[in-house]
Backbone as XML, in Angstrom:
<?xml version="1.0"?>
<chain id="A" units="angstrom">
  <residue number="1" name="UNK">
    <atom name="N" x="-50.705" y="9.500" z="-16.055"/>
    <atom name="CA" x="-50.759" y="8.448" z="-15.062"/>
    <atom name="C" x="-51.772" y="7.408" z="-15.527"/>
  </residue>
  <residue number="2" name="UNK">
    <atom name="N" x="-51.505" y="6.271" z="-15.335"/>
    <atom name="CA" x="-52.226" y="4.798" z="-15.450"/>
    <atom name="C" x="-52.561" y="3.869" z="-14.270"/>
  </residue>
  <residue number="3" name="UNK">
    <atom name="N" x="-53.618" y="4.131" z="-14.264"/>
    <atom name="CA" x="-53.674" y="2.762" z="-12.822"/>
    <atom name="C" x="-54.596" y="1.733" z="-13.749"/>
  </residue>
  <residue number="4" name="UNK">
    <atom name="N" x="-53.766" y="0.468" z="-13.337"/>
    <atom name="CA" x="-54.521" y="-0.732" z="-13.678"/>
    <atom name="C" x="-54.968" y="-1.300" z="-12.638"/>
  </residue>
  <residue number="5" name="UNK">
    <atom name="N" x="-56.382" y="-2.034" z="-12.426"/>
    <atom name="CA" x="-57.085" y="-2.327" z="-11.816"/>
    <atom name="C" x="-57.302" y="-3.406" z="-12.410"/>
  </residue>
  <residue number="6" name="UNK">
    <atom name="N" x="-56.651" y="-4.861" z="-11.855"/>
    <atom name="CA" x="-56.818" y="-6.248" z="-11.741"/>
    <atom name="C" x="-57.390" y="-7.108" z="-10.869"/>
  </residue>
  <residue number="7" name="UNK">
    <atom name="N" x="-57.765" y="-8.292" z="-11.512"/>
    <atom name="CA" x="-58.735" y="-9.034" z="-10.638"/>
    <atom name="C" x="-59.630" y="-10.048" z="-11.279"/>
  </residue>
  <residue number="8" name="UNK">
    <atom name="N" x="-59.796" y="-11.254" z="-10.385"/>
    <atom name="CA" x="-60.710" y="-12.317" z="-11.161"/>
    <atom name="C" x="-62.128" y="-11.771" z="-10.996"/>
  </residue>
  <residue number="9" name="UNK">
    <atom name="N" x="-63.031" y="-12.421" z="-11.936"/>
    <atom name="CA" x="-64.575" y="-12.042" z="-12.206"/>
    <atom name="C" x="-64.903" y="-11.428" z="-10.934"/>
  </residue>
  <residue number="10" name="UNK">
    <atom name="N" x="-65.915" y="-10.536" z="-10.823"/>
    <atom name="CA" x="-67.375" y="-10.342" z="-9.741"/>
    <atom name="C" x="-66.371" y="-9.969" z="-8.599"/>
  </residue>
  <residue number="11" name="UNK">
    <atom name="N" x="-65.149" y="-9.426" z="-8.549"/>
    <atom name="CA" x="-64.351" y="-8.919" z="-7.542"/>
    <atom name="C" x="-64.807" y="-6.824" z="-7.274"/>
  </residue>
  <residue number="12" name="UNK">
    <atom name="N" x="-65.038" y="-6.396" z="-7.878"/>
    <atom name="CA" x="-65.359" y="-4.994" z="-7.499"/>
    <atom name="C" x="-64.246" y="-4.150" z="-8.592"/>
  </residue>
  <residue number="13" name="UNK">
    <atom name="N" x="-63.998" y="-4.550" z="-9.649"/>
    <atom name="CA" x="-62.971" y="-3.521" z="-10.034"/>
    <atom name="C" x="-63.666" y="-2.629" z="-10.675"/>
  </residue>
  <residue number="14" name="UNK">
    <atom name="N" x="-64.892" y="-2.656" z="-11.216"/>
    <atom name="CA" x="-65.789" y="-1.413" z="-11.991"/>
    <atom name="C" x="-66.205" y="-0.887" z="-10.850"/>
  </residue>
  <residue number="15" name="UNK">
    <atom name="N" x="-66.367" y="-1.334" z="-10.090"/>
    <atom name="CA" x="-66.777" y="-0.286" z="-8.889"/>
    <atom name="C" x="-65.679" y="0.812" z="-8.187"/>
  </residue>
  <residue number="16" name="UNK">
    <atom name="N" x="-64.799" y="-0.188" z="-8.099"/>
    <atom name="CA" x="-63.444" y="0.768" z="-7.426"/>
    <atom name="C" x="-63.637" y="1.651" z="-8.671"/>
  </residue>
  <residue number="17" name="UNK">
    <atom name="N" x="-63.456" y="1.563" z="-9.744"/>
    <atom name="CA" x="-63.179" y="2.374" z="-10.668"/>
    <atom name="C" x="-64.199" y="3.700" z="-10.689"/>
  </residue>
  <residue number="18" name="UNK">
    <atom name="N" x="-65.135" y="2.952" z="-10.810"/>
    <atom name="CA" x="-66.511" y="4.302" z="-10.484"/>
    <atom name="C" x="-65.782" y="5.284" z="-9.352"/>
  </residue>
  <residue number="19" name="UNK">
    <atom name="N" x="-65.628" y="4.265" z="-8.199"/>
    <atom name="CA" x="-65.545" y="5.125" z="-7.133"/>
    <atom name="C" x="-64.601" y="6.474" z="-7.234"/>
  </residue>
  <residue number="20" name="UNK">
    <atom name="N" x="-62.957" y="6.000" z="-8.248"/>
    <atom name="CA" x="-62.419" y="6.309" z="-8.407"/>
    <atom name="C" x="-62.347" y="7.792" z="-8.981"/>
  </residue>
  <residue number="21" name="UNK">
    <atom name="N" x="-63.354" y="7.314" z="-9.866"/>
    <atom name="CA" x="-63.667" y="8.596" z="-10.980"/>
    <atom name="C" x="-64.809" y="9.623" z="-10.179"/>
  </residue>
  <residue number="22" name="UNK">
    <atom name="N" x="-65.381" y="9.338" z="-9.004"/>
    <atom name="CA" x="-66.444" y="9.882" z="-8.241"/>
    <atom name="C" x="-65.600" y="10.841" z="-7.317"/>
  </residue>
  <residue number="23" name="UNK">
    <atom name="N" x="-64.579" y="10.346" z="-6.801"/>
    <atom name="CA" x="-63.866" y="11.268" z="-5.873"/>
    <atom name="C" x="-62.718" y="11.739" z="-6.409"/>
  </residue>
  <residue number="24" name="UNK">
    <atom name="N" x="-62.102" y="11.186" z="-7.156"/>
    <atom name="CA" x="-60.580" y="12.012" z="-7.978"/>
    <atom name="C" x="-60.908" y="12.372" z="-9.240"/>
  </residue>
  <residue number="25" name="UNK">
    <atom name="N" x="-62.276" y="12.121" z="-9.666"/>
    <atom name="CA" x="-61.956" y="12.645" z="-11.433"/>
    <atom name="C" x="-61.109" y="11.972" z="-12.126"/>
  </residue>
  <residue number="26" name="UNK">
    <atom name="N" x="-61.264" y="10.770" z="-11.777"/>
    <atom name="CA" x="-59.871" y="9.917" z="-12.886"/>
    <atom name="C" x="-61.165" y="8.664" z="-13.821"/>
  </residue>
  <residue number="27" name="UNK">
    <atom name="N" x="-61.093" y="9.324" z="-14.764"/>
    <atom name="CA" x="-61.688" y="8.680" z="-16.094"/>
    <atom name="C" x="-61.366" y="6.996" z="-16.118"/>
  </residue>
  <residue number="28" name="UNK">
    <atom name="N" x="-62.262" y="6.165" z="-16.724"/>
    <atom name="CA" x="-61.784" y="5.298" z="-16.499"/>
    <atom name="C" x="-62.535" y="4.650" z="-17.975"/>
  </residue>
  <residue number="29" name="UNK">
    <atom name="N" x="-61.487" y="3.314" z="-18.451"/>
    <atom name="CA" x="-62.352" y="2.533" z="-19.666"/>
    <atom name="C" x="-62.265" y="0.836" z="-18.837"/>
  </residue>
  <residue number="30" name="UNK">
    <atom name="N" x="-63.815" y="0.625" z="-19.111"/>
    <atom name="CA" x="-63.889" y="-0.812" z="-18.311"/>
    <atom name="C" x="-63.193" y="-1.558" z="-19.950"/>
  </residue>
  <residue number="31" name="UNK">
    <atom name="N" x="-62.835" y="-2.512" z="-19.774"/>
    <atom name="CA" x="-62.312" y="-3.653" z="-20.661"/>
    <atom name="C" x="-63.501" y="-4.373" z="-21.309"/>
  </residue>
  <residue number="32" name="UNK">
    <atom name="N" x="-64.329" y="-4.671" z="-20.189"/>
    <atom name="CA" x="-65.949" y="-5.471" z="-20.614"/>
    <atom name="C" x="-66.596" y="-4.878" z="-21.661"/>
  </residue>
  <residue number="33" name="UNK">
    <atom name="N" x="-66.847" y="-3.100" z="-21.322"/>
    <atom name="CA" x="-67.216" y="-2.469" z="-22.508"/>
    <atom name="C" x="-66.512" y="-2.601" z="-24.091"/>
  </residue>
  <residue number="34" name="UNK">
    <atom name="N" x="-64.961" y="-2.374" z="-24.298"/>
    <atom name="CA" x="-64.213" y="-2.382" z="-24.977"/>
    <atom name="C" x="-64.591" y="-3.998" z="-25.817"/>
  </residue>
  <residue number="35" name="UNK">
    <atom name="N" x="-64.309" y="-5.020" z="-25.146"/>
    <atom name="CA" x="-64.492" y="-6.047" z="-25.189"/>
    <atom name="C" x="-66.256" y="-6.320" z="-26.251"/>
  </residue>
  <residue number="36" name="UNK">
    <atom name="N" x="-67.563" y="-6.361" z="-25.358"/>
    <atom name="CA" x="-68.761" y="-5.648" z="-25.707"/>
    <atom name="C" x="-68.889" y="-5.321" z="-27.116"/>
  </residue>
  <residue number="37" name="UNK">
    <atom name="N" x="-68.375" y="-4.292" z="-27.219"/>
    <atom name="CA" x="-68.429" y="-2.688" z="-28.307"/>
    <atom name="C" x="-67.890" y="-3.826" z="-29.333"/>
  </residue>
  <residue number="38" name="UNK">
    <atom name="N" x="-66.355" y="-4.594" z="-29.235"/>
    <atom name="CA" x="-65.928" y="-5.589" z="-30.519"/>
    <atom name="C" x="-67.023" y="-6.262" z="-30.585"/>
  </residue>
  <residue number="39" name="UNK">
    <atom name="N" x="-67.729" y="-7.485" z="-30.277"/>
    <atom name="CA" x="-68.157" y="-8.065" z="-30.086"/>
    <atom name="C" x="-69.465" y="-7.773" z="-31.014"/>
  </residue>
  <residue number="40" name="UNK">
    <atom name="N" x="-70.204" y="-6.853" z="-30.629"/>
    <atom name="CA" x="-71.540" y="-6.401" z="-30.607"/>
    <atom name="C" x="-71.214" y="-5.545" z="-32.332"/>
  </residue>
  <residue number="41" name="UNK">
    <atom name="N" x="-69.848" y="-5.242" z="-32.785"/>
    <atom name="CA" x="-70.299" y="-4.451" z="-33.813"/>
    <atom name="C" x="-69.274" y="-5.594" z="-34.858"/>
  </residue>
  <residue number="42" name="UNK">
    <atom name="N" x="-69.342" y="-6.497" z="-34.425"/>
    <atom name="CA" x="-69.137" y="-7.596" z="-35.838"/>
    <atom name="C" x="-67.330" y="-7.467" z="-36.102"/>
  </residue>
  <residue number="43" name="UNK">
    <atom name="N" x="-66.549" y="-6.781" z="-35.039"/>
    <atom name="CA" x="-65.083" y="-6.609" z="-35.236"/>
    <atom name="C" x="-64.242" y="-8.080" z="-34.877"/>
  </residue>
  <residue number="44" name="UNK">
    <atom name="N" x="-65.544" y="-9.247" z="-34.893"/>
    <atom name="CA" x="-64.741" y="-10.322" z="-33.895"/>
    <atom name="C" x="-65.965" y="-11.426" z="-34.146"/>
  </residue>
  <residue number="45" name="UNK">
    <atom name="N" x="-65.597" y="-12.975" z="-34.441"/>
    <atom name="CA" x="-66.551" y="-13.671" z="-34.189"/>
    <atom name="C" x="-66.380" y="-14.484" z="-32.670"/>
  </residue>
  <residue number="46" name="UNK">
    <atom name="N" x="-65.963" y="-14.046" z="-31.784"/>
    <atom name="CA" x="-65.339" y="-14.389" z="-30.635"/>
    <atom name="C" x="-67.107" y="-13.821" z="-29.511"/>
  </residue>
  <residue number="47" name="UNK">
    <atom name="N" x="-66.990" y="-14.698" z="-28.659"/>
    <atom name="CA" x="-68.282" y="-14.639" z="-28.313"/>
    <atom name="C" x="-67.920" y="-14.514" z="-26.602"/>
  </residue>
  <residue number="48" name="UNK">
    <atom name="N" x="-68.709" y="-13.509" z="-25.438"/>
    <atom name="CA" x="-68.380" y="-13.322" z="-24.470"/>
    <atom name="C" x="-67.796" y="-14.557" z="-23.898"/>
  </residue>
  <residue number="49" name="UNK">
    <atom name="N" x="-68.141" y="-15.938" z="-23.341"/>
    <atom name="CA" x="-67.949" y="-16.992" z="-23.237"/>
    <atom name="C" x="-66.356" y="-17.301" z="-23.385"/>
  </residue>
  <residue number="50" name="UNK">
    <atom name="N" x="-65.868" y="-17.185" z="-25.020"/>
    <atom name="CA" x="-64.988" y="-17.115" z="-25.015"/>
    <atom name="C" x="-63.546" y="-16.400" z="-24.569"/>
  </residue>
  <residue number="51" name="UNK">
    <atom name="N" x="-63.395" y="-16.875" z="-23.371"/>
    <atom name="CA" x="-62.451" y="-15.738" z="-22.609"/>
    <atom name="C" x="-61.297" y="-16.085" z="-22.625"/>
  </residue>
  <residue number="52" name="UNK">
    <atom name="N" x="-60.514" y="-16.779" z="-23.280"/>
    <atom name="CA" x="-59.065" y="-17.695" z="-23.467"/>
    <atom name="C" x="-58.752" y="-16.563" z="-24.841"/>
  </residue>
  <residue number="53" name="UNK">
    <atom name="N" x="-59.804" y="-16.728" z="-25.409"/>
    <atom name="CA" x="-59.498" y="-16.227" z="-27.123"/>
    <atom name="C" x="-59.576" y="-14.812" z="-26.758"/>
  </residue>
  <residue number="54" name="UNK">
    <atom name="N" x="-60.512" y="-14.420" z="-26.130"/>
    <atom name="CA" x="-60.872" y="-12.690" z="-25.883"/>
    <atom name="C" x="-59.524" y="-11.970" z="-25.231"/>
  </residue>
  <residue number="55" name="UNK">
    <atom name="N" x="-58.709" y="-12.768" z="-24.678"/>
    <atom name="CA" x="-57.592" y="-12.331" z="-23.718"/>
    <atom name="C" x="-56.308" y="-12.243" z="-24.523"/>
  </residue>
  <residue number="56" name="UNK">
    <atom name="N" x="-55.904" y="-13.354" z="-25.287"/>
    <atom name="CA" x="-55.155" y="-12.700" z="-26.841"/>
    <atom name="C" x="-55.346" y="-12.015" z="-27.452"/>
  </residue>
  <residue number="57" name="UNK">
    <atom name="N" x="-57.192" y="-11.939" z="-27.966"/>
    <atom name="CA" x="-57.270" y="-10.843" z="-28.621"/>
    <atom name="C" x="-56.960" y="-9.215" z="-28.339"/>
  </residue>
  <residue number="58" name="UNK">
    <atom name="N" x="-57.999" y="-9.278" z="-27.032"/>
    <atom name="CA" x="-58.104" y="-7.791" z="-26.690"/>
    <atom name="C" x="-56.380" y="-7.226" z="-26.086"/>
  </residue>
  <residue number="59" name="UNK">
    <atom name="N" x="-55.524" y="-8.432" z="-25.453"/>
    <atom name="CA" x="-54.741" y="-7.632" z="-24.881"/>
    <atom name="C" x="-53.684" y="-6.791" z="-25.750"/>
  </residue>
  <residue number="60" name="UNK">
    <atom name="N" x="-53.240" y="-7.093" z="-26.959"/>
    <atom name="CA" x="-52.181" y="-6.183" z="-27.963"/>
    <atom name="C" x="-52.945" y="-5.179" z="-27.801"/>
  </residue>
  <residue number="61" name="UNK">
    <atom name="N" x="-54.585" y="-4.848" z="-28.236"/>
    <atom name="CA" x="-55.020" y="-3.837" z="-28.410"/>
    <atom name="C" x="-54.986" y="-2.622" z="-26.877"/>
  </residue>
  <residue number="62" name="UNK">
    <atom name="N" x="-55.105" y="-3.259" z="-25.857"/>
    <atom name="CA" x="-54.757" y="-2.785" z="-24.249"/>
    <atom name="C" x="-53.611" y="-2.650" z="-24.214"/>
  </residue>
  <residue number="63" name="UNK">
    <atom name="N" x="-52.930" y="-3.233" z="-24.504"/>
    <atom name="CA" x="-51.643" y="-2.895" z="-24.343"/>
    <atom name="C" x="-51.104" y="-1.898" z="-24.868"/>
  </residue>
  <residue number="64" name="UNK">
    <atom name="N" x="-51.230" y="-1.202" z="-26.079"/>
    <atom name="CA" x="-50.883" y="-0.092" z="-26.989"/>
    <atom name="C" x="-52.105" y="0.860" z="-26.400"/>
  </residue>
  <residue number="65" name="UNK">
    <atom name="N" x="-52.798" y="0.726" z="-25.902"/>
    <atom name="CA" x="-53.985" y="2.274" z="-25.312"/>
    <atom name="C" x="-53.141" y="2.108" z="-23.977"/>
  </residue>
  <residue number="66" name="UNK">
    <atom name="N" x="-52.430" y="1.388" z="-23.357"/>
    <atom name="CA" x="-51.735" y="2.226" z="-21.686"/>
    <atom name="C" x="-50.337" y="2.876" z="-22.829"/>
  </residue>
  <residue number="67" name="UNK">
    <atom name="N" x="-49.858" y="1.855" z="-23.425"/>
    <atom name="CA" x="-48.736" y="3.139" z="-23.993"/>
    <atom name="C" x="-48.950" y="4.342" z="-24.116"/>
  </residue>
  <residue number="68" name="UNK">
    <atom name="N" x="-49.967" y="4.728" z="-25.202"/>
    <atom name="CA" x="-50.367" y="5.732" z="-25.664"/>
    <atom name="C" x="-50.890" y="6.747" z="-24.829"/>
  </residue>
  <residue number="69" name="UNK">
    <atom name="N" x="-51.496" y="5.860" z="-23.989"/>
    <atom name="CA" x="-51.555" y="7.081" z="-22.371"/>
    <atom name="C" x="-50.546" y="7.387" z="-21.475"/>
  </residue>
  <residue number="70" name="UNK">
    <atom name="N" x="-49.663" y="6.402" z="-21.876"/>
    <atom name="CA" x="-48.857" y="7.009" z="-20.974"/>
    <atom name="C" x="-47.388" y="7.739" z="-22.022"/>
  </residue>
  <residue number="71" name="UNK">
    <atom name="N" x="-47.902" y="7.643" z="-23.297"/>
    <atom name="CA" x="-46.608" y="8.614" z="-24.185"/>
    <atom name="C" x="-45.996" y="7.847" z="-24.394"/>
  </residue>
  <residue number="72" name="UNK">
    <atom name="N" x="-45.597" y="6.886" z="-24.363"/>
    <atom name="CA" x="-44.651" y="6.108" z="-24.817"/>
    <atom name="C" x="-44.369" y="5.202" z="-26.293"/>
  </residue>
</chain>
């Protein structure tokens, strides 16, 4: 199972998500981190700011981790 959790900036979705994982045990990967982690280890000269470019980039790579979770 996959739940995606959408939403513009400073809306609560890391929180729902916490919450999520606090009462059901459902694991969760924030995007920000993912995002972060490129960023911070030189996989990207794309800079937080840049969120037009970050959203092409990161999404092929999101997109193939819900496949893969979900088997497909």
């Amino acid at each position: 199972m996959v739940i995606l959790i959408t939403g513009t900036s400073h809306t609560g979705k890391t929180v729902l998500a916490q919450r999520m994982l606090e009462k059901y045990n459902y694991p969760y990967l924030s995007i920000d981190h993912l995002k972060m982690g490129l960023i911070r280890s030189g996989n990207t000269e794309l800079t937080p700011e840049d969120d037009e470019d970050l959203t092409g980039y990161l999404w092929p790579i999101v997109r193939e981790m819900i496949k893969t979770a979900m088997n497909i």
